[in-house]
N, CA, C and O of each residue as an XYZ file, in Angstrom:
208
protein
N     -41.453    -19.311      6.416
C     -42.449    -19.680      5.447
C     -43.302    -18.482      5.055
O     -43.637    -18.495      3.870
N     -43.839    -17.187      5.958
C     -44.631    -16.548      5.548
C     -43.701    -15.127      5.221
O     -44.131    -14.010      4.932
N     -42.311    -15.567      5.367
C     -41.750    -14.205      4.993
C     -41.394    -14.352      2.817
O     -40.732    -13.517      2.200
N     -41.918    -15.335      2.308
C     -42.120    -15.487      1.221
C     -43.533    -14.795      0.082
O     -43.697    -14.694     -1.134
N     -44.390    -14.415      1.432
C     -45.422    -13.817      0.911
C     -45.920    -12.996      1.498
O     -45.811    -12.847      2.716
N     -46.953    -11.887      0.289
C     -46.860    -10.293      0.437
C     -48.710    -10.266     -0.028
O     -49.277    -11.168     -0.646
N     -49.305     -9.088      0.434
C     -50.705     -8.577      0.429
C     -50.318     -7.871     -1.276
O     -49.447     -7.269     -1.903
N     -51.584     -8.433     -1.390
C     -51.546     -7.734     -2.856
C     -53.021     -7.114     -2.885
O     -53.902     -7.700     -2.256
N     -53.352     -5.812     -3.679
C     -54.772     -5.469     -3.811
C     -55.091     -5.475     -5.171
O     -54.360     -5.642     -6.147
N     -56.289     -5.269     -5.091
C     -57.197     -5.784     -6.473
C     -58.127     -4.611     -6.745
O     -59.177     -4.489     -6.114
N     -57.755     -3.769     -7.658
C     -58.474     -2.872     -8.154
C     -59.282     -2.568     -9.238
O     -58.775     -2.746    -10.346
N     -60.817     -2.006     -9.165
C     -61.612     -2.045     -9.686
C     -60.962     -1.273    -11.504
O     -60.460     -0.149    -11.488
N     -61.054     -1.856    -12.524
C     -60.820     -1.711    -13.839
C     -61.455     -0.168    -14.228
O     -60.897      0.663    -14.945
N     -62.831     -0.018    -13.525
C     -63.863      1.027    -14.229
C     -63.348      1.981    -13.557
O     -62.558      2.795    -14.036
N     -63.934      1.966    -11.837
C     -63.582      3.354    -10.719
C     -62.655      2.952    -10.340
O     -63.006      2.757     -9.177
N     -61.394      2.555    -10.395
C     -60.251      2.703     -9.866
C     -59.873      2.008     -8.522
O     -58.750      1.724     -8.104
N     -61.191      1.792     -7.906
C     -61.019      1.868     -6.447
C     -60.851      0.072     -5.937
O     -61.273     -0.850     -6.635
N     -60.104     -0.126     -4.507
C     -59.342     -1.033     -4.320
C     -60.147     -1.688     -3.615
O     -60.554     -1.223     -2.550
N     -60.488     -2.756     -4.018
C     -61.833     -3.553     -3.257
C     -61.294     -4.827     -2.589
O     -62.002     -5.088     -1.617
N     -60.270     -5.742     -2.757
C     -59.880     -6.795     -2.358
C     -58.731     -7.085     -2.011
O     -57.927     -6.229     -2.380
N     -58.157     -8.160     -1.298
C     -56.713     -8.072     -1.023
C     -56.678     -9.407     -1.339
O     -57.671    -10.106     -1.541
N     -55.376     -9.809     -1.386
C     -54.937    -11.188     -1.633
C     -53.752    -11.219     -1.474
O     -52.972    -10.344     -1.851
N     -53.466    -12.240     -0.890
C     -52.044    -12.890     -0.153
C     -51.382    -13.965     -1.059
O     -51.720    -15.146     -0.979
N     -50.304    -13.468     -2.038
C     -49.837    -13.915     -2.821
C     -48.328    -14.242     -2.785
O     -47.666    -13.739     -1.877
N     -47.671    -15.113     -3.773
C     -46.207    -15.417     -3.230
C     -45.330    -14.040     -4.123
O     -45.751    -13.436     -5.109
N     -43.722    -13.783     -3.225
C     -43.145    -12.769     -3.803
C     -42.848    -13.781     -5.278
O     -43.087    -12.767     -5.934
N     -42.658    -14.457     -5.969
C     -41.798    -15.010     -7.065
C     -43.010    -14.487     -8.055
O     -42.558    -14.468     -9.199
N     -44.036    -14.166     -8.037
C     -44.664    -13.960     -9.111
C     -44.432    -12.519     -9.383
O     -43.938    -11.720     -8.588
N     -44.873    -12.253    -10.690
C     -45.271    -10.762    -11.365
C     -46.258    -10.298    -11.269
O     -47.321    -10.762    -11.681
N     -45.966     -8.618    -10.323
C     -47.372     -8.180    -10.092
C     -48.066     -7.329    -11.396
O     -47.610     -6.239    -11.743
N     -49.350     -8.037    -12.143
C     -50.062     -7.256    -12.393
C     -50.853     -8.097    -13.618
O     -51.664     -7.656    -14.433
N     -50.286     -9.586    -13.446
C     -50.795    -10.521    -14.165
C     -51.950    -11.081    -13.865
O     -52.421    -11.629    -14.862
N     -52.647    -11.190    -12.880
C     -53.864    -11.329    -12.674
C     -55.263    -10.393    -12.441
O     -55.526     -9.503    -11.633
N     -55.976    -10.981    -13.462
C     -57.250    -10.323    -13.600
C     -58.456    -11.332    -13.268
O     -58.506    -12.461    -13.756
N     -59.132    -10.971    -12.653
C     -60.620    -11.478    -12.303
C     -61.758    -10.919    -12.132
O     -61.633     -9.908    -11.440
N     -62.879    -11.132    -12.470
C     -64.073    -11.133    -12.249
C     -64.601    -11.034    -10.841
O     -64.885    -12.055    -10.214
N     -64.762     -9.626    -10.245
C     -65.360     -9.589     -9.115
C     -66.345     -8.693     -9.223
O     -66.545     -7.977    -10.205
N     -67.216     -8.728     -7.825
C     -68.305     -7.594     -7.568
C     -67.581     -6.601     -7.122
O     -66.573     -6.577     -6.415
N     -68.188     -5.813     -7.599
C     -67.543     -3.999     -7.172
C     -68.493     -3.186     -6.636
O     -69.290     -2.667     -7.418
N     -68.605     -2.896     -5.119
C     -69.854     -2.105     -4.090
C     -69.945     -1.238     -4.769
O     -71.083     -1.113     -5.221
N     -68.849     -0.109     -5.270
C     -69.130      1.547     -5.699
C     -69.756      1.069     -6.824
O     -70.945      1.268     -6.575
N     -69.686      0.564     -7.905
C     -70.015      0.404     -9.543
C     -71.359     -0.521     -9.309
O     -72.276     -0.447    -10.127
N     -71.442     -1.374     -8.194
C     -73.069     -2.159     -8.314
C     -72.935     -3.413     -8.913
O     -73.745     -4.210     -8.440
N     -72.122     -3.946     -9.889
C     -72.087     -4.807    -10.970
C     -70.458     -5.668    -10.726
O     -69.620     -5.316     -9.896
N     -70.344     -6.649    -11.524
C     -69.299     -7.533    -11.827
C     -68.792     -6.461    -12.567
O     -69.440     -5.603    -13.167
N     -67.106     -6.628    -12.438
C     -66.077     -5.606    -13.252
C     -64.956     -6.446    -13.015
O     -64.753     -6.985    -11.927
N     -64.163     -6.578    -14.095
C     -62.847     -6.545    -13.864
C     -61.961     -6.070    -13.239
O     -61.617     -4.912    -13.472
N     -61.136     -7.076    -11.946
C     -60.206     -6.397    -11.459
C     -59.135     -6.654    -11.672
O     -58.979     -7.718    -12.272
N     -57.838     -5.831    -11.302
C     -56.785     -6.376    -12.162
C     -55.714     -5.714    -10.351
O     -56.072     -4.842     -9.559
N     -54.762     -6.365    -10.327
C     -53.806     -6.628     -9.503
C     -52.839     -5.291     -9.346
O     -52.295     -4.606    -10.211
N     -52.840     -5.201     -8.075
C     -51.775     -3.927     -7.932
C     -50.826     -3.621     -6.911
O     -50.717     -4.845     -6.972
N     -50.394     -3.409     -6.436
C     -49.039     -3.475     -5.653
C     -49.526     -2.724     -5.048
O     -48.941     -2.236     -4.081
């Protein structure tokens, strides 16, 4: 069951930098999700967007 799913990180849109992880299934496409998170280095809500 858990050999179906893989760590994915979530990187900040502005500074680049990789703030979150998420445990997602392999059948999807990485780089389709974007969300609205807080970002420590930038101070503010930014878009993050999905990265392998």
């Amino acid at each position: 069951m858990a050999k179906d799913r893989v760590i994915s990180h979530l990187s900040c849109e502005e500074c680049k930098g990789r703030n979150y992880t998420q445990v997602v299934t392999r059948k999807r496409k990485v780089g389709d999700l974007k969300l609205s998170k807080y970002c420590s280095s930038c101070r503010k809500h930014t878009v993050h967007k999905e990265t392998k």
